[in-house]
C-alpha positions in Angstrom: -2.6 2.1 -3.6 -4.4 -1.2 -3.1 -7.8 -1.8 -2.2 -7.7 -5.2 -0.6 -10.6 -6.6 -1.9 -10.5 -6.5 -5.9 -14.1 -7.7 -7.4 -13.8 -11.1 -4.7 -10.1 -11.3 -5.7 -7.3 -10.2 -2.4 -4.7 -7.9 -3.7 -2.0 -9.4 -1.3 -0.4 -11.2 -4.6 -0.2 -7.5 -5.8 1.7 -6.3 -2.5 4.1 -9.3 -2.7 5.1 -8.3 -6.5 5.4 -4.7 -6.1 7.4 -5.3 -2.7 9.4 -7.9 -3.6 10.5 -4.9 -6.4 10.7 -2.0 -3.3 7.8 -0.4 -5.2 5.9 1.5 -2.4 2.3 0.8 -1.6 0.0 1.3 0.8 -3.3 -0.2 1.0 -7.0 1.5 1.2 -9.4 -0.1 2.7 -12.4 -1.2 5.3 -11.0 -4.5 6.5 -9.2 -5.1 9.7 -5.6 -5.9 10.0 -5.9 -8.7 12.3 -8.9 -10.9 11.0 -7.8 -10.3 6.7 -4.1 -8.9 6.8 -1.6 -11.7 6.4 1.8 -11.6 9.0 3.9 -9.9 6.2 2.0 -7.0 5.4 0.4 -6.3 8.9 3.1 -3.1 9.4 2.6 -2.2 5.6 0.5 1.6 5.4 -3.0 1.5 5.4 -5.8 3.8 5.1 -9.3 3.2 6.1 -12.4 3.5 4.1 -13.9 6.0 4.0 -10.9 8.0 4.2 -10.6 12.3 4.3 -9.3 13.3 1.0 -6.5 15.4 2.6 -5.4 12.1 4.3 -5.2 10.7 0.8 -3.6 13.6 -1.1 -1.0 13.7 1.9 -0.3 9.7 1.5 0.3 9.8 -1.8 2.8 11.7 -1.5 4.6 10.1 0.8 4.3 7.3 -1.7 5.1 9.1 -4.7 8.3 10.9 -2.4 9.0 7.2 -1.4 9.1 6.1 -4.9 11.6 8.4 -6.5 14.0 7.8 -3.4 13.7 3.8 -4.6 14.5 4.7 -8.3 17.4 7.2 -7.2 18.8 4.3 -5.0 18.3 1.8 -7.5 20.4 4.0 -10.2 23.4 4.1 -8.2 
């Protein structure tokens, strides 16, 4: 989970690393996609701030599910 703004820093460097790697992420945040999200990561999951803590329990596990699929994929 990335919060796009880290402390004035963006965390798409992050997103390119840990896609680039098929490591799933999905980003948290306030921002809109079409005025701060770059081309490549306007289709990635997002949540909005402030977000229902259901919604975030039930997202990361889809990422976490998402995840072990990768590294069962990757071991074959």
């Amino acid at each position: 989970m990335l919060d796009v703004n880290l402390h004035g820093e963006r965390s798409f460097p992050l997103a390119e690393h840990l896609a680039a790697r098929h490591v799933p992420f999905l980003f948290l945040t306030g921002y809109d996609s079409a005025t701060v999200f770059p081309d490549q990561f306007r289709d990635s999951p997002r949540l909005s701030k402030p977000v229902d803590s259901k919604v975030l329990i039930e997202a990361v596990a889809r990422l976490a599910s998402a995840g072990t699929e990768a590294a069962r994929r990757s071991r074959l």
